[in-house]
C-alpha positions in Angstrom: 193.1 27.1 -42.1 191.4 30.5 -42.8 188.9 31.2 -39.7 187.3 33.4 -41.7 186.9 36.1 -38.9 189.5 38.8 -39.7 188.3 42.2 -39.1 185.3 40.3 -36.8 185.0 42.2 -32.9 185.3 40.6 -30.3 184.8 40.8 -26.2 186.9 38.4 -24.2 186.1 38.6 -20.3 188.3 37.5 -17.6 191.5 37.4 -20.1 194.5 38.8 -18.6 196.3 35.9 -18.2 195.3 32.2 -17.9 192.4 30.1 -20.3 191.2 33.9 -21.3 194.2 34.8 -22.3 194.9 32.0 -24.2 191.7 32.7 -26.0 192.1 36.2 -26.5 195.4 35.6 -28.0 194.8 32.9 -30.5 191.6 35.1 -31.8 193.9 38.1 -32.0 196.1 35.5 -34.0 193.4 35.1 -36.1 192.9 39.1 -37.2 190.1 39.8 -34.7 189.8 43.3 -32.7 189.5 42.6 -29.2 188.5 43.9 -25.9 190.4 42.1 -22.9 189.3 42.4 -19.5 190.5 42.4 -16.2 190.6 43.4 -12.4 194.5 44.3 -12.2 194.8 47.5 -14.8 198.1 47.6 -14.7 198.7 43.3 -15.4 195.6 43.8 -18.1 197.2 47.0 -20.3 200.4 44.4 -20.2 199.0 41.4 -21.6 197.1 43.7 -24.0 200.5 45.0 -24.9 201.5 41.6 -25.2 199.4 40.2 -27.5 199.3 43.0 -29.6 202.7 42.8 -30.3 202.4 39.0 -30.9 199.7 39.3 -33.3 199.8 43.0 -34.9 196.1 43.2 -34.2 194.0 45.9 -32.3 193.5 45.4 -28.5 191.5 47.6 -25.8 192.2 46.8 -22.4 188.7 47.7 -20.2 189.5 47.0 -16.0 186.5 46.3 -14.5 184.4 43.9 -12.9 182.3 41.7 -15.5 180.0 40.9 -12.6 179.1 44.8 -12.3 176.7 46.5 -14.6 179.1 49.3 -14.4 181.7 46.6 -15.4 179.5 45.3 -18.3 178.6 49.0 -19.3 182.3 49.8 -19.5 183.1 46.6 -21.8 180.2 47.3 -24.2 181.2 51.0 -23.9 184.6 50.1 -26.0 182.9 47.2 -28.2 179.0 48.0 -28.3 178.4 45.6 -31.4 180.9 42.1 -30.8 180.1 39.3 -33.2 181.9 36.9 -31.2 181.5 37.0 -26.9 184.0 34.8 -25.1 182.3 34.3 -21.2 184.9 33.8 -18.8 185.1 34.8 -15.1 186.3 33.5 -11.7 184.8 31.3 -9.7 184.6 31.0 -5.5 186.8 29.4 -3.5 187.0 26.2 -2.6 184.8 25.1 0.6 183.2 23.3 2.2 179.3 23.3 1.1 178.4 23.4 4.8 179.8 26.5 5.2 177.9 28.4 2.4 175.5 31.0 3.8 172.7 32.4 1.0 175.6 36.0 0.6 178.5 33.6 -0.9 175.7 31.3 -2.6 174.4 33.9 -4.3 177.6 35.9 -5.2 178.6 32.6 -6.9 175.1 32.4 -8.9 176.2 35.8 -9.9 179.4 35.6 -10.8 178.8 31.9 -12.9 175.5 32.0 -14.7 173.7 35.8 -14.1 176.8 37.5 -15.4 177.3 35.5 -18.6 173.7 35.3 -19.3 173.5 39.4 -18.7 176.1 39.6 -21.2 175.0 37.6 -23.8 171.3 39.5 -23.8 172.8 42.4 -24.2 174.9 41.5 -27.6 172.9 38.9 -29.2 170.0 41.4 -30.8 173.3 42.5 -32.9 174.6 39.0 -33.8 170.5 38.0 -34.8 170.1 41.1 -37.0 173.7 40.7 -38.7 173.3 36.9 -38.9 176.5 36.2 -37.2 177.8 35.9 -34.2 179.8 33.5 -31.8 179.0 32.8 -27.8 181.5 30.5 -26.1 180.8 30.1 -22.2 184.1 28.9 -20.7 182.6 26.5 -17.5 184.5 23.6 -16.0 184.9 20.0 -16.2 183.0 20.0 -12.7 179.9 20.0 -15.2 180.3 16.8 -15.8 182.3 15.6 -13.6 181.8 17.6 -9.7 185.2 18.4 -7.9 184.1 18.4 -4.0 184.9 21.5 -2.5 183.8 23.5 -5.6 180.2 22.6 -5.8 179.1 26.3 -5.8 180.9 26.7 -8.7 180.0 23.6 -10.1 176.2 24.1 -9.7 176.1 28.1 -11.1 178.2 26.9 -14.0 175.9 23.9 -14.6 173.1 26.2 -14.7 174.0 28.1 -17.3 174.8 25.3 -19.5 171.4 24.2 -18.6 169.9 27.4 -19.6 171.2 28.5 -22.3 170.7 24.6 -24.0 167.4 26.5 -25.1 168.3 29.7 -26.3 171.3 28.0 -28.3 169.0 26.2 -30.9 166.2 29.4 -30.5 168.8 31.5 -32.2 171.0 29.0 -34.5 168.5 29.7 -37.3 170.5 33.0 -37.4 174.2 32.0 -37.7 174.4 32.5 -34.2 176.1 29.9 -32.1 176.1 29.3 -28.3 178.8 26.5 -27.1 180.4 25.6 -24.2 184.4 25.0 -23.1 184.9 22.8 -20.2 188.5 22.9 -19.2 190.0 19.9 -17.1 193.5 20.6 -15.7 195.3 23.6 -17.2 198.7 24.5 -17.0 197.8 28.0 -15.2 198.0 30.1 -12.4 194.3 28.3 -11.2 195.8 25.1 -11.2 199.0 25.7 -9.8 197.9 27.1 -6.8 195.3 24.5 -6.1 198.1 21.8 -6.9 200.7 24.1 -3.8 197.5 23.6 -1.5 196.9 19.9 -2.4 200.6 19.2 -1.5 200.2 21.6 1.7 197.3 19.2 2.9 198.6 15.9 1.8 202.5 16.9 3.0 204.4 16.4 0.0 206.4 18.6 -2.2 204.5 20.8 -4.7 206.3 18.1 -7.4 205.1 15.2 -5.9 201.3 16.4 -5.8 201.7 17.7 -9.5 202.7 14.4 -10.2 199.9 12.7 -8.7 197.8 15.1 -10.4 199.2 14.0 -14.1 199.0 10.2 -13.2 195.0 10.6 -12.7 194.4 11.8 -16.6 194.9 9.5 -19.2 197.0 11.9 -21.3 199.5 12.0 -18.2 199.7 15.3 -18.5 198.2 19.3 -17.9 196.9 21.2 -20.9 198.7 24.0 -22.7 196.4 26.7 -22.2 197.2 27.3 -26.1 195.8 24.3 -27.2 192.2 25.3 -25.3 193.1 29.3 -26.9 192.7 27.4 -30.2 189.6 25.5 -29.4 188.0 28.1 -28.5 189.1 30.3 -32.1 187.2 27.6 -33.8 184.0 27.5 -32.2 184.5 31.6 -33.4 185.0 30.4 -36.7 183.1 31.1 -39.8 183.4 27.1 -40.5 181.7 26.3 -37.2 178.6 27.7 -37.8 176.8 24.1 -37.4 178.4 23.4 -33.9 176.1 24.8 -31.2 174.6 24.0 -28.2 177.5 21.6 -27.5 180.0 21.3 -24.1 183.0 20.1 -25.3 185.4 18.9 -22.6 189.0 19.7 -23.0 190.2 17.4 -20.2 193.1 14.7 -21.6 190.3 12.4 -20.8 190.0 12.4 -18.0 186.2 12.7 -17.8 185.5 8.7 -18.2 182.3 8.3 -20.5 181.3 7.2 -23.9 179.5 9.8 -24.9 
């Protein structure tokens, strides 16, 4: 299928390797210009490299830190008018919510809901006036469904689902959408260190606790970070234009609910 977004400019954050890259590529795939982000310049002008050459398409590497508003200045510096803004950035460690103090508390606000939300005010006046654009927040399962150790990430990323609900249908009178990708267990480097430190704790082999991971979702499996890459180029898509405001798990099922 067509997306209908060739030529259509895009910012993904956070996408040198991982679910951003995954994104980045399969909208690349699709004929879109891209800006790709990162921390590590020399990893990020790689995977720009990379999927260049996998997709012929036009990609600008900007390292910097999304959470900045130098970093935001530098990524809007390279694509000032986007039509499509893929939200994407690391979250904090996992610990104990005991030992938060207001610093790390706020960092995480910062990093989960005040970034995305900076970003998206600063591109959407475009998207309004052109009647298009496309806003995907990549969150978490932990929305839904809270992973204990990770409630700081958990709570800033279920904020700014919660605040942008509102904005989302303000703005879908313009052919602007606002969704939301909530990623269970990917096959990435995220999850594979969080697997080596579950098999630390628990003493078993990095295979074992893998395993044991696998069993708990239905699908008895990780995802592909390709198949969430293409989840994510539809919400961009021309044909989505009447999906918005949604949070649409990608998580084998492992979430259990009806709705």
């Amino acid at each position: 299928m067509d997306m209908g977004i060739r030529g259509r400019k895009a910012i993904v954050c956070a996408s040198s390797r991982g679910l951003g890259r995954a994104c980045a590529q399969a909208l690349a795939n699709e004929g879109v210009d891209l800006v790709v982000n990162g921390l590590d310049a020399k990893r990020l002008r790689r995977t720009a490299d990379e999927i260049s050459a996998a997709s012929g398409g036009n990609v600008t590497p900007v390292a910097a830190d999304v959470s900045t508003k130098e970093g935001q200045a530098a990524l809007l510096e390279a694509c000032p008018q986007p039509d499509i803004l893929v939200n994407n950035n690391g979250g904090p460690p996992l610990k104990d919510f005991r030992e938060l103090d207001r610093e790390a508390i706020l960092q995480g606000v910062v990093q989960n809901m005040v970034t995305p939300i900076e970003l998206i005010q600063q591109v959407v006046g475009h998207m309004v006036d052109q009647k298009f654009g496309r806003i995907v927040n990549i969150t978490s399962a932990s929305v839904k469904m809270p992973i204990i150790g990770l409630d700081l990430s958990s709570g800033a990323r279920a904020a700014l689902t919660a605040f942008m609900a509102g904005p989302a249908r303000e703005i879908a009178k313009h052919n602007v959408t606002v969704n939301g990708l909530l990623p269970g267990m990917f096959d990435t480097d995220r999850l594979r260190g969080s697997t080596n430190r579950m098999a630390s704790l628990q003493g078993m082999s990095e295979e074992e606790a893998a395993e044991k991971r696998m069993q708990s979702i239905p699908a008895r499996r990780f995802g592909n970070p390709d198949e969430f890459g293409s989840a994510c180029a539809f919400l961009c898509s021309a044909q989505a234009g009447y999906i918005t405001g949604q949070n649409i798990l990608l998580d084998g099922g492992l979430f259990n609910s009806a709705i």
